[in-house]
BABA-227425 format. One record per residue (C-alpha): residue number from 1; x, y, z. Coordinates in steps of 0.2 Angstrom, whole numbers. Example, Ala and Ser with C-alpha at 12.3 -4.5 7.8 and 13.67 -1.06 7.14 Angstrom:
BEGIN
@nr 1 u 62 v -22 w 39
@nr 2 u 68 v -5 w 36
***
This chain:
BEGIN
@nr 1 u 736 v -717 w 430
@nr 2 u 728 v -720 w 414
@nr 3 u 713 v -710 w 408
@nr 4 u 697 v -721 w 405
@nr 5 u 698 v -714 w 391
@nr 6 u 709 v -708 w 379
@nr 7 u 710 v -697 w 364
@nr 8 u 722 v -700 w 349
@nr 9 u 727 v -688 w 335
@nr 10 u 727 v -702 w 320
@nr 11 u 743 v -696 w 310
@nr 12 u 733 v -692 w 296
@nr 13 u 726 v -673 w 295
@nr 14 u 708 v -673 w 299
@nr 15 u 706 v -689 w 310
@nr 16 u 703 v -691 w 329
@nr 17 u 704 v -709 w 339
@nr 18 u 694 v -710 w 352
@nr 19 u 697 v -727 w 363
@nr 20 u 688 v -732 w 379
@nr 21 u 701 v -737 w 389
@nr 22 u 695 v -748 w 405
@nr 23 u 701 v -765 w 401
@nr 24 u 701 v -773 w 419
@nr 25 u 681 v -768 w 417
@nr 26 u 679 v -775 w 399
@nr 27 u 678 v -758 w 395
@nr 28 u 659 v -755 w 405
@nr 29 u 653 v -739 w 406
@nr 30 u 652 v -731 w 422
@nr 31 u 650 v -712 w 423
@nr 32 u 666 v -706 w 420
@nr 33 u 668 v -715 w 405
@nr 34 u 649 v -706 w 400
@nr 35 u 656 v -692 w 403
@nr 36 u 673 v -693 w 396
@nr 37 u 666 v -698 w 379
@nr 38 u 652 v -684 w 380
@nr 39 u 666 v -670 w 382
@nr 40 u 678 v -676 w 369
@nr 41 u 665 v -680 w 356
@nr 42 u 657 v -661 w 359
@nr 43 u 675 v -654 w 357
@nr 44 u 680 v -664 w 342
@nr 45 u 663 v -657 w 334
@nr 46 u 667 v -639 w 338
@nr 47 u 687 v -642 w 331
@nr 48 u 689 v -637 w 315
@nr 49 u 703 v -649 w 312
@nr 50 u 693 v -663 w 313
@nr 51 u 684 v -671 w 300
@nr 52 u 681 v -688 w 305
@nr 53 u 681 v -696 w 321
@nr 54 u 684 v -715 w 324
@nr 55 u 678 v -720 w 342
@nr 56 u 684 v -742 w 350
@nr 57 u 692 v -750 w 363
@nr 58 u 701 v -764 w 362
@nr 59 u 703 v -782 w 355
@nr 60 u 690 v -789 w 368
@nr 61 u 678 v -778 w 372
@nr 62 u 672 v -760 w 362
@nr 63 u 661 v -758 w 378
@nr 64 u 652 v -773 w 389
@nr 65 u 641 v -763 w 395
@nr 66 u 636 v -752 w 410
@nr 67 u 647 v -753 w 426
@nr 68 u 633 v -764 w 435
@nr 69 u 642 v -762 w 451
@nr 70 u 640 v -743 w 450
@nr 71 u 621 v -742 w 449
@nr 72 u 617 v -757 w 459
@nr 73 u 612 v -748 w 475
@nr 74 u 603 v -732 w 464
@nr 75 u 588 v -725 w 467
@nr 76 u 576 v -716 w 456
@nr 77 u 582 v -701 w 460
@nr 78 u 599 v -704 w 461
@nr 79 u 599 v -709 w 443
@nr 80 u 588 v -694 w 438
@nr 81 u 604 v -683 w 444
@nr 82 u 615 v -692 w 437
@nr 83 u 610 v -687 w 419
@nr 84 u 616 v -701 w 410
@nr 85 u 604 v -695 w 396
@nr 86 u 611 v -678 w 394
@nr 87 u 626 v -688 w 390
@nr 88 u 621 v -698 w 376
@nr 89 u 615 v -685 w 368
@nr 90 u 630 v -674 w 370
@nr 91 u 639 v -690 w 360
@nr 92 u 624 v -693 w 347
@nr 93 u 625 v -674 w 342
@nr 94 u 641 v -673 w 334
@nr 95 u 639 v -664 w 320
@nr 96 u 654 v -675 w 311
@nr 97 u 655 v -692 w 307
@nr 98 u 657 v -705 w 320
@nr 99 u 663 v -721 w 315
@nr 100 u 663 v -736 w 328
@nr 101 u 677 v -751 w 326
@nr 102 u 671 v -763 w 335
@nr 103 u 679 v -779 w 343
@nr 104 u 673 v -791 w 355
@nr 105 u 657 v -786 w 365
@nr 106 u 646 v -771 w 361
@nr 107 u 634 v -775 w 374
@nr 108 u 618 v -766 w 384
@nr 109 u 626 v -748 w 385
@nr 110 u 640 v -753 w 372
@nr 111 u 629 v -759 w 358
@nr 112 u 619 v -741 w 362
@nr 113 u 637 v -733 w 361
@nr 114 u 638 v -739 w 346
@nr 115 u 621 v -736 w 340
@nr 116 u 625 v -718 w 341
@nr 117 u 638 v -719 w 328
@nr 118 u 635 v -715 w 310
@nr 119 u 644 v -732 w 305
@nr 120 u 649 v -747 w 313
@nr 121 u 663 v -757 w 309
@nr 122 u 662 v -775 w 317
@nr 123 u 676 v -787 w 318
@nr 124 u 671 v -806 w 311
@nr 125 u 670 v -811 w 332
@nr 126 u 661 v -796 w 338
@nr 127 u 645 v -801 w 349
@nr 128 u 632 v -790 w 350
@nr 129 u 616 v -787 w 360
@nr 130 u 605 v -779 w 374
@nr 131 u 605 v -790 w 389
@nr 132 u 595 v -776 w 401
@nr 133 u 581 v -789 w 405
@nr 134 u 590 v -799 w 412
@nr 135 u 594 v -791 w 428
@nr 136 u 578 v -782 w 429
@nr 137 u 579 v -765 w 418
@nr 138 u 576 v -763 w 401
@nr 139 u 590 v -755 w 389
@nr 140 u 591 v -735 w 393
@nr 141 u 603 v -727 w 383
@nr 142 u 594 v -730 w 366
@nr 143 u 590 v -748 w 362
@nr 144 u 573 v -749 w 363
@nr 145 u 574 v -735 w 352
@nr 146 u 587 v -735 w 338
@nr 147 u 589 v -754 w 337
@nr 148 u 571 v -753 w 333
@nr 149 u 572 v -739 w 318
@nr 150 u 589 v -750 w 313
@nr 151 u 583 v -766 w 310
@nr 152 u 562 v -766 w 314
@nr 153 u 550 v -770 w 326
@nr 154 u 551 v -788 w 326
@nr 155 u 569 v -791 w 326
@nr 156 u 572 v -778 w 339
@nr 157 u 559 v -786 w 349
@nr 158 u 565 v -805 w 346
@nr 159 u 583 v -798 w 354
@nr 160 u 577 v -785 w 368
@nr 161 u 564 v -797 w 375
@nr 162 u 576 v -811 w 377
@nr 163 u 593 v -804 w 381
@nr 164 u 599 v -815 w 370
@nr 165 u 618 v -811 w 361
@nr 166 u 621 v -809 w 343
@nr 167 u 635 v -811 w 331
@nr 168 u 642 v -798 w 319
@nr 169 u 634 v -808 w 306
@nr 170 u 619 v -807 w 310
@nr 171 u 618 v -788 w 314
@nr 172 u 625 v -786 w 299
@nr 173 u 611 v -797 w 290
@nr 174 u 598 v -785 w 300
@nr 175 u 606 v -769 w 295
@nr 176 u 613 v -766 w 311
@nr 177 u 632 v -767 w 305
@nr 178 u 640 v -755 w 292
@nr 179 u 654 v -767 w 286
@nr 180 u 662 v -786 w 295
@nr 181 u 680 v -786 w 295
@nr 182 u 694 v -800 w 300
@nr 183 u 696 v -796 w 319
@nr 184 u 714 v -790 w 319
@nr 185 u 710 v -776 w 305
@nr 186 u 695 v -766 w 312
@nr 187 u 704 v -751 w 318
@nr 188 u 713 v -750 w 303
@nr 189 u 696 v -751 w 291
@nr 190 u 689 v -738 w 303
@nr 191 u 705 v -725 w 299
@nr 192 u 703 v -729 w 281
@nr 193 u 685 v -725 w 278
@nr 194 u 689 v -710 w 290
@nr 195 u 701 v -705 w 280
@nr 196 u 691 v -705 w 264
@nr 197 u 678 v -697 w 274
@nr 198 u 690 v -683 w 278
@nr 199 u 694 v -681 w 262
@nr 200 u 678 v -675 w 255
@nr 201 u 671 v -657 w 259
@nr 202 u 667 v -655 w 277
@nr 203 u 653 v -644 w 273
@nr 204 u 644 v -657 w 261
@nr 205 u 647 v -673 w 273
@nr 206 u 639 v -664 w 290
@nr 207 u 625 v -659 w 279
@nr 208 u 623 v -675 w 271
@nr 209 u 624 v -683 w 289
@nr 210 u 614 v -670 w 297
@nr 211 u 601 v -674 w 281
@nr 212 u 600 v -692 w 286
@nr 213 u 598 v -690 w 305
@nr 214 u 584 v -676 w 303
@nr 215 u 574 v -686 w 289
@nr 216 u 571 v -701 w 300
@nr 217 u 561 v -692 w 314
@nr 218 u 549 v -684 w 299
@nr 219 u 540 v -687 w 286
@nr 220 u 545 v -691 w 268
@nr 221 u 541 v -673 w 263
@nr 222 u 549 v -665 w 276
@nr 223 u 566 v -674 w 273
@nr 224 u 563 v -672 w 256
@nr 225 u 564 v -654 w 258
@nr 226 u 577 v -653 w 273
@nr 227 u 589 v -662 w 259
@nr 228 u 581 v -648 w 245
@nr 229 u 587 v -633 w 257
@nr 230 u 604 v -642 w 260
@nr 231 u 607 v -644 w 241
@nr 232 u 603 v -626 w 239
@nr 233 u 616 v -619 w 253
@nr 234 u 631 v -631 w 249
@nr 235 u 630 v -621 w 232
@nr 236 u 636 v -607 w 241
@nr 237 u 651 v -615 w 247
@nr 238 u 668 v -614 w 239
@nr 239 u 671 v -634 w 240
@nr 240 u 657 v -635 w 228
@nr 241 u 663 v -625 w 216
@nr 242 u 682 v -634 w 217
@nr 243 u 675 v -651 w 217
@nr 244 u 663 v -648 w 201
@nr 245 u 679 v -640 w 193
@nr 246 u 693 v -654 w 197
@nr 247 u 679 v -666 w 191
@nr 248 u 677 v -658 w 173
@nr 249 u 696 v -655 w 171
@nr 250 u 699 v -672 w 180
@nr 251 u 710 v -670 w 195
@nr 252 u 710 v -674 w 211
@nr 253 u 699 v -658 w 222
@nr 254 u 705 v -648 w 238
@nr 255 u 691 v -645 w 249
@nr 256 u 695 v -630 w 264
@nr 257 u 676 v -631 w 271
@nr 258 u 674 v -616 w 267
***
């Protein structure tokens, strides 16, 4: 039987593939899934080998949502146990890059997948949204949250109090989407800009990631010097001293992370 889902070394040095792999379910997310994802995302951050990580699922669905039919009959404390958010924490704390591709629907816990990513990727027919309100929750897994620091409080507002889908267009018009692509070439964009990801120093893309993520949650001055202190250390590194050297005798750099 088929894993839920499954993990793929991309032939390319540096690269995982992570793909949700429920496609009678449309890809939903039921705990297995959460789980799944949470281990193989906290493994890929701790392997040394990987630089990049590019997590989809398929042509007609990235992930429609929660399995419904799961947490229908829940209880408070049933889903106090469950600790679905431990789980999405385990994925949004990756120290590497995480690159959604997404196809079809990202919907309720999908588009809060996808949140979590660093970049997403969205084919031209991709449908976005969080849906939660209408059958009687509210979005759980992020998207009151980081749809509102993605694209501001009235946009996120306009979109979580309705329910109401919207297209990759239009999440890419609200800053929501990294890059639109033709449908059949997501995946394949995804890899690129993994691979050109990859191919930079290790050290300075987690701390530019880690930069980014940190500055949000603080104030300008804080970030400001986060990013001061992170400048400081990647001068300690060996990458820094071979890229600044390839570039003054113009030649392609070989970054070891080191």
């Amino acid at each position: 039987m088929t894993a839920p889902v499954v993990l793929l070394e991309h032939p390319a040095a540096g690269i995982a593939l992570v793909r949700i792999n429920r496609p009678e379910a449309r890809n939903a997310l039921n705990i297995e899934v959460r789980r799944l994802l949470a281990r193989h995302l906290t493994e890929l951050g701790d392997d040394e080998a990987t630089r990049c990580i590019v997590l989809t699922g398929n042509e007609k669905s990235f992930a429609a949502g929660a399995d419904i039919k799961e947490m229908a009959g829940a209880g408070t404390i049933e889903m106090l146990q469950r600790g679905t958010h431990k789980l999405w924490r385990a994925i949004s704390a990756c120290p590497k890059p995480v690159i959604a591709a997404v196809n079809g629907f990202a919907l309720g816990g999908g588009c809060e997948l996808a949140m979590t990513c660093d970049i997403i990727i969205a084919g031209e027919s991709a449908k976005f949204g969080q849906p939660e309100v209408k059958i009687g929750i509210i979005p759980g897994g992020g998207g009151t949250q980081r749809f509102t620091r993605a694209v501001g409080k009235y946009k996120a507002m306009r979109y979580v109090l309705t329910g109401d889908l919207f297209s990759a267009r239009e999440a890419f018009d609200m800053g929501l989407v990294s890059e639109i692509a033709p449908d059949a070439e997501v995946e394949q964009r995804a890899l690129a800009m993994a691979q050109q990801i990859a191919d930079l120093s290790p050290l300075a893309i987690q701390q530019a990631k880690e930069s980014v993520l940190r500055g949000l949650d603080a104030s300008l001055e804080t970030g400001l010097a986060l990013e001061t202190k992170a400048i400081q250390i990647l001068f300690s590194s060996q990458d820094q001293k071979e890229g600044m050297a390839a570039f003054i005798e113009k030649r392609k750099p070989r970054f070891q992370g080191k």
